[in-house]
C-alpha positions as CSV (number, residue, x, y, z in Angstrom):
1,X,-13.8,6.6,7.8
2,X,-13.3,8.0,4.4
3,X,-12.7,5.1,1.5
4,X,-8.8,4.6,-0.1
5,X,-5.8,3.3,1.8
6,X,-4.9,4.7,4.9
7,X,-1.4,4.7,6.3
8,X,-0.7,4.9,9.9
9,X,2.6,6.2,12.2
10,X,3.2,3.2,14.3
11,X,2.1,5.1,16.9
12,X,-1.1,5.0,15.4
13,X,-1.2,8.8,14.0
14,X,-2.9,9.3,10.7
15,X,-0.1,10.2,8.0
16,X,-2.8,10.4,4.9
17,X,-4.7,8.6,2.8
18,X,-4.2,7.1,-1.1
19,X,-7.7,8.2,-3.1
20,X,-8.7,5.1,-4.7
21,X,-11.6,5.4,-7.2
22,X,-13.2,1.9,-5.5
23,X,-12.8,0.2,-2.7
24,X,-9.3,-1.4,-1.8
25,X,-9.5,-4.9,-0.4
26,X,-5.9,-6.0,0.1
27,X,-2.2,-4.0,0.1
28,X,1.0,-5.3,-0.5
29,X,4.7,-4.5,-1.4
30,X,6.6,-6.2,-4.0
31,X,9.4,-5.7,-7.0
32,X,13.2,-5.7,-6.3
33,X,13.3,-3.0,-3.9
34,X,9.9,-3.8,-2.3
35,X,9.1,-0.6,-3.5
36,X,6.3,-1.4,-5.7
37,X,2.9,-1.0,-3.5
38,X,-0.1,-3.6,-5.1
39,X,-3.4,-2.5,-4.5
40,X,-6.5,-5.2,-4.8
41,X,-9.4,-3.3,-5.5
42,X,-12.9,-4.9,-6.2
43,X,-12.5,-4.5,-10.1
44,X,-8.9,-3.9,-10.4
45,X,-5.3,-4.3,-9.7
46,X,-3.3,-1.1,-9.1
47,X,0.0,-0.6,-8.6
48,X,2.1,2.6,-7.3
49,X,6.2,2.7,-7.2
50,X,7.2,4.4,-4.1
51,X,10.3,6.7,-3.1
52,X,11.2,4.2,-0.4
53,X,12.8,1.1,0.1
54,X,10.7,-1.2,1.7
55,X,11.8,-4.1,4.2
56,X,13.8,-6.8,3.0
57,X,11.9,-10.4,2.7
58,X,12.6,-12.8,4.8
59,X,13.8,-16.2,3.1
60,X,13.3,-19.4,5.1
């Protein structure tokens, strides 16, 4: 497959794909709305604020 993010349907349909300019090596959501999606790239950190509101965290 092509580089970048991929994002999935949970049925496992291809929605699209985030362009990266290098290779991602870990995603993850953050900020007060878990809106905020981190990106861990090989040189870099990127991140991208999102129209959604993510889950909400589970506190133990």
């Amino acid at each position: 497959m092509d580089g970048g993010v991929h994002c999935y349907d949970p049925d496992g349909t291809l929605l699209g794909r985030l362009l990266t300019p290098e290779p991602v090596a870990n995603v993850a959501f953050g900020g007060a709305k878990n809106n905020i999606m981190f990106l861990a790239a090989s040189t870099s950190v990127y991140c991208l604020m999102t129209a959604v509101t993510g889950a909400p965290r589970i506190r133990r």
